[in-house]
C-alpha positions in Angstrom: 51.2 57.5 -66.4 48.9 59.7 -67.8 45.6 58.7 -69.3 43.2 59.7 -71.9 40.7 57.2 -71.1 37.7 59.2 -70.5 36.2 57.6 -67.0 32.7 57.9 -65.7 32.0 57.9 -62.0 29.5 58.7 -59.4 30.0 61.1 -56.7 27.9 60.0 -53.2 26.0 63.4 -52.2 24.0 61.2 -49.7 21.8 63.4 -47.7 22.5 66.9 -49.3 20.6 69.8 -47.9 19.2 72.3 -50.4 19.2 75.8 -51.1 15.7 75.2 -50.6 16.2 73.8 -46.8 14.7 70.2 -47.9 16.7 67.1 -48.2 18.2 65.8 -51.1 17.6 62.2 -49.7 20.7 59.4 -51.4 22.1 61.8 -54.1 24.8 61.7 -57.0 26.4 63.0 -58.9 27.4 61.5 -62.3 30.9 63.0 -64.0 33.3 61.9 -66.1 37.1 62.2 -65.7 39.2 62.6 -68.6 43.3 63.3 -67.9 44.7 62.9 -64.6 45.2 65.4 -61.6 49.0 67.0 -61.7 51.0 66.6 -58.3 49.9 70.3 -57.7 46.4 69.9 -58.2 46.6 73.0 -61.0 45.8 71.3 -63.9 41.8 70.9 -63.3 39.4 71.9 -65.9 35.6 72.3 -65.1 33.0 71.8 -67.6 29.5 71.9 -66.4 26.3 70.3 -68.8 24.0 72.4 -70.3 20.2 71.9 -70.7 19.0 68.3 -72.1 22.8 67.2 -72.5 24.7 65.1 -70.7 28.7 64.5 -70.4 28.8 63.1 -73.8 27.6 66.6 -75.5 30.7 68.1 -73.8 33.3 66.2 -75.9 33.5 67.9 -79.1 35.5 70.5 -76.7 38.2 68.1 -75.7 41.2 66.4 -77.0 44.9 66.6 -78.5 43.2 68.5 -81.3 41.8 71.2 -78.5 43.7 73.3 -76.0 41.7 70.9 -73.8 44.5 68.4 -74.3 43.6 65.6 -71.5 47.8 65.6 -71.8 48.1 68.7 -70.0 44.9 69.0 -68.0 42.3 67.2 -66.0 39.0 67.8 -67.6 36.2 67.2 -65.3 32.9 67.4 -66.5 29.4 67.2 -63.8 26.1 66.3 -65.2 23.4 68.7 -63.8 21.0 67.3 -61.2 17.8 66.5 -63.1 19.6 65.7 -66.3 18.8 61.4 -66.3 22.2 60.6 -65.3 22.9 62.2 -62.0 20.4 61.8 -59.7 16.9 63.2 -61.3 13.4 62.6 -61.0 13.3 59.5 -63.3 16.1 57.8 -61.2 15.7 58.9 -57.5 14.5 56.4 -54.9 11.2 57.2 -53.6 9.6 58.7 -51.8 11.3 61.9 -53.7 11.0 59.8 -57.0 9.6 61.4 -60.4 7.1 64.3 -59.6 8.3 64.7 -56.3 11.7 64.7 -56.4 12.6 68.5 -55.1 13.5 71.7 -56.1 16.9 71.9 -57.5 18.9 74.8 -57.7 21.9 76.3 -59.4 23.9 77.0 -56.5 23.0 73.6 -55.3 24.4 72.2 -58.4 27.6 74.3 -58.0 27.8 73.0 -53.9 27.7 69.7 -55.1 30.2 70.5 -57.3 32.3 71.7 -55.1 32.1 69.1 -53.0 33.3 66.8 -55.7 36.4 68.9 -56.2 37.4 68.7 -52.5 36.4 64.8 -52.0 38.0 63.3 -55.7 40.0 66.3 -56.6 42.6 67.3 -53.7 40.0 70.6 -53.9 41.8 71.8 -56.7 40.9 75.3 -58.2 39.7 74.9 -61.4 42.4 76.6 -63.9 39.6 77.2 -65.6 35.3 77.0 -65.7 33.7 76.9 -69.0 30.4 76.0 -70.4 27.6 76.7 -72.7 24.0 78.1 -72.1 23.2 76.3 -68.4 26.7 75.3 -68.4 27.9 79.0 -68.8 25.2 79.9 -66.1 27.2 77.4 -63.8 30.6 79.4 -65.1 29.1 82.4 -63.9 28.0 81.1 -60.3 31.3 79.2 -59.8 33.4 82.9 -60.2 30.6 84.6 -58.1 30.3 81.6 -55.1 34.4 80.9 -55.0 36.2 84.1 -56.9 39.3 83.3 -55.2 39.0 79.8 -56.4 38.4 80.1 -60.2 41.2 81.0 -62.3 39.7 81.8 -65.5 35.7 81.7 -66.7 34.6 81.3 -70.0 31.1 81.7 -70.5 29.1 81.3 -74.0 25.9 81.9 -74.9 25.1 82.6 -71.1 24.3 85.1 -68.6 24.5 85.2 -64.7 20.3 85.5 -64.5 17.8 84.1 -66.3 16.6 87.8 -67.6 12.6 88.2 -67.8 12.4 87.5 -71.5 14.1 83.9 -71.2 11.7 82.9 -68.6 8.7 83.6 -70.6 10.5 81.9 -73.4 10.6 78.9 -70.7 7.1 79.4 -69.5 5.8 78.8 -73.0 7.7 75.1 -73.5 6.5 74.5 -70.3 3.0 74.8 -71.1 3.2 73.1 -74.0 4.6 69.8 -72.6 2.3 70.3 -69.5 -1.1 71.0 -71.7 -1.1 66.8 -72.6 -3.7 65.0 -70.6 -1.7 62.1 -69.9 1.0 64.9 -68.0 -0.8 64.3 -64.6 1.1 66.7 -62.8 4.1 65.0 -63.5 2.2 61.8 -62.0 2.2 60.3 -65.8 1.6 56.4 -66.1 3.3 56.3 -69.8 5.2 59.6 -71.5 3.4 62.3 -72.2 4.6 62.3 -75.9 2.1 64.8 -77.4 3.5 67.3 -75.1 7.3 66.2 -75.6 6.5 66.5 -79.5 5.1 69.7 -78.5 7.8 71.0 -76.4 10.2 70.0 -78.9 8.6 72.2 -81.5 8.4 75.2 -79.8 12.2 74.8 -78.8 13.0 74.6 -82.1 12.0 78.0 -83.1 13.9 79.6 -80.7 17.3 77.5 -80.6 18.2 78.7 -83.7 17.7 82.2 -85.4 15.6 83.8 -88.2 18.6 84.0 -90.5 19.9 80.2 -89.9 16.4 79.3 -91.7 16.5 82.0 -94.1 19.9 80.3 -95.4 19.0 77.0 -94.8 21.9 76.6 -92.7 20.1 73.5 -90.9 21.4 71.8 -94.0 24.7 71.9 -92.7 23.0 69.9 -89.9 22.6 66.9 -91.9 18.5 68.1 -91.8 17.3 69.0 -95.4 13.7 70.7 -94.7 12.1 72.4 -92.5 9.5 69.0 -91.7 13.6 67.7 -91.1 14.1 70.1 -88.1 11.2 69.3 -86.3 11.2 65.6 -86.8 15.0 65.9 -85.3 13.5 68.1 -82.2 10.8 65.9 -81.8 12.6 62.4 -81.7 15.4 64.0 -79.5 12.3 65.4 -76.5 11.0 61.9 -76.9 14.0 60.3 -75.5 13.4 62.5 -72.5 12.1 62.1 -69.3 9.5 65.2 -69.0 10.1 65.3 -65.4 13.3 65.7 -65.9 13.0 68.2 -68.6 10.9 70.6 -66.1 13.4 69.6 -63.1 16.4 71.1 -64.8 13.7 73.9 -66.6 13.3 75.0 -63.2 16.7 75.5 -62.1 17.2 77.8 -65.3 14.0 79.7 -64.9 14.9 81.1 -60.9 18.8 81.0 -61.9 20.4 84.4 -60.5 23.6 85.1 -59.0 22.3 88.0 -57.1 20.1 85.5 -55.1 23.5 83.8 -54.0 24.1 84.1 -50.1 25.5 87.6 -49.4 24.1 89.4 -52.6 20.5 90.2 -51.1 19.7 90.7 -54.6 22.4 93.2 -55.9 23.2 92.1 -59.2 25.7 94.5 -59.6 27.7 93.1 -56.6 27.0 89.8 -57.0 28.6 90.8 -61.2 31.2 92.6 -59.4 32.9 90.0 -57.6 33.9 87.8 -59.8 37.6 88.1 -60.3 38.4 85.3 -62.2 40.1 86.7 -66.1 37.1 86.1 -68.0 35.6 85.8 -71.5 31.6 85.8 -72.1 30.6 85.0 -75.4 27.0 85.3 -76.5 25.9 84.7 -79.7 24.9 88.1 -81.5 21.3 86.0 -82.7 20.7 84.4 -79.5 16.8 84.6 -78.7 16.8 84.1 -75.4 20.1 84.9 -73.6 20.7 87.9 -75.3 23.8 89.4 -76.5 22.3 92.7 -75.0 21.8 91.3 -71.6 25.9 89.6 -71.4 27.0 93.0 -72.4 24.8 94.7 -69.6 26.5 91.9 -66.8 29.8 92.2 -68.5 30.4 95.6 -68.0 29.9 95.1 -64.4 32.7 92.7 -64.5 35.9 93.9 -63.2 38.2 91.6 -65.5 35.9 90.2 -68.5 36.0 90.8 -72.1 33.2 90.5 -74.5 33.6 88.5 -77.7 30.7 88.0 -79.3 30.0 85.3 -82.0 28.9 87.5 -84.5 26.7 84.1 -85.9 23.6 83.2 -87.5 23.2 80.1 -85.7 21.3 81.3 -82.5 21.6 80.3 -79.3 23.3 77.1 -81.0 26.1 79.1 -82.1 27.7 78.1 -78.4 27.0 74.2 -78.5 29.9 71.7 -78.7 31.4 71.2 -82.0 28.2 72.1 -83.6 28.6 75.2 -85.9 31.8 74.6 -88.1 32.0 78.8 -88.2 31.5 79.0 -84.6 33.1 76.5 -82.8 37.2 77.6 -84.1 36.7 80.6 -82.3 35.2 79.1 -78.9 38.3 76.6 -78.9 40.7 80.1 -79.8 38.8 81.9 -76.3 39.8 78.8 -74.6 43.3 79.1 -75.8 43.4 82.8 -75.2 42.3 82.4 -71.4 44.5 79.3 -70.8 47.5 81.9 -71.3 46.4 84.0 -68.7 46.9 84.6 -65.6 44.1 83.7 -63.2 43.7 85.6 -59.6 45.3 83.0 -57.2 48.3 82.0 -59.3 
């Protein structure tokens, strides 16, 4: 019988070996499993976490309201490495524990995936990848690493690379959570919390876009001022693990697919093999992965279309179930792709 149940498990990575060449010493993964695997193993959905969420940020996407039905399909969703819940720097045994817990990344994280898919998963290939900012980064890696695995990619608010101005964008948050005394190097005794307030606040003004303030759309948020919206992005940075926070950081500041094994760099062919039918949707406010820069990767896509979420929301234009303008039109991409036919059907 199929179930709806949505199931968390852990995935044993053990001792995984890095992009990096160090160890991964007693690794997880944490996913949850919602819907059940068909007898053909061509059912599985793939929805990778984005940055500071977990699992549970993923299900405004899913259900018999969605054209993620767990009825029909086997949604699988893998919390990053870093993110609290897999293994991270605030869980991991020592001696890779907190500030020395390793360098993690995105193709590690898709590896690992991977390997989840051929241990619990009859290595199915996913009928479709989809995510959100670092989850649409994962998309994007998945069609690049295995393009004859993925049968349809839906990336939003994403890009392939993490383009020059999204990493100074990251190295100012950075700085701001590491510029508190009590940061240590990541060697803290208690939070950092001035810096997690700080870090917060700077995120703030970037998440969302000029015109979302202009309108007061954070309203719509349930947050009636301005003083609102940053209390909100404070409190939510405190409940963070800041080692954590610059773990995951990391693997979104040095994210590019041309850096994948076989690309030596070539963005263009790393873009260019990806075969899987695709959709990228950035959001035309995004401050940080650009509309501008998904068009530039798009066109070197051989079977994506561009459908931009012409939004005032930001970069939050893409998150789960947040914008009520915004999210109809993810869940009608998703629709649109799950129609199609993907390269190894």
């Amino acid at each position: 019988m199929i179930t709806n149940q949505p199931l968390e498990q852990r995935f044993e990575l053990r001792n995984f070996t890095l992009d990096s060449g160090e160890q991964l010493h007693d690794g997880w993964l944490s996913y949850l499993q919602i819907g059940e695997l068909d007898a053909n193993a061509s059912n599985l959905i793939l929805l990778p976490t984005y940055y500071g969420g977990t699992h549970e940020g993923i299900l405004p996407w899913i259900g018999a309201h969605s054209p993620l039905n767990p009825e029909h399909y086997c949604v699988v969703i893998p919390n990053l490495i870093g993110n609290g819940v897999s293994v991270s720097p605030s869980n991991a045994s020592n001696p890779q524990a907190g500030a020395d817990f390793p360098a993690i990344s995105l193709y590690d994280n898709v590896r690992a995936q991977k390997r989840l898919l051929e241990s619990r998963f009859c290595d199915a290939a996913p009928a479709l990848v989809m995510g959100w900012s670092m989850g649409g980064m994962q998309a994007l890696h998945w069609g690049a690493l295995y393009p004859d695995r993925v049968q349809r990619l839906l990336s939003i608010c994403a890009t392939a690379r993490c383009w020059p101005h999204n990493q100074i964008f990251l190295a100012g948050v950075k700085a701001a959570l590491t510029c508190d005394a009590s940061w240590q190097s990541g060697h803290y005794q208690s939070p950092p919390t001035a810096g997690l307030k700080a870090f917060g606040r700077v995120y703030a003004g970037w998440a969302y876009s000029q015109a979302f303030f202009r309108k007061q759309l954070h309203r719509d948020l349930g947050l009636e001022t301005l003083q609102d919206v940053l209390d909100y992005w404070e409190d939510d940075h405190l409940q963070q693990d800041a080692n954590n926070l610059l773990c995951v950081l990391d693997s979104w500041q040095r994210a590019d697919i041309s850096q994948l094994p076989g690309f030596a760099g070539d963005l263009d062919k790393a873009l260019g093999t990806i075969q899987a039918p695709s959709i990228i949707m950035p959001s035309t406010t995004d401050l940080y992965f650009t509309a501008e820069d998904a068009a530039w990767e798009t066109k070197r896509m051989h079977n994506a279309e561009l459908r931009p979420l012409v939004s005032d929301w930001g970069h939050v234009a893409g998150a789960p179930g947040r914008s009520p303008v915004d999210h109809p039109q993810i869940m009608a991409a998703c629709a649109d792709l799950l129609r199609r036919t993907g390269p190894a059907s």
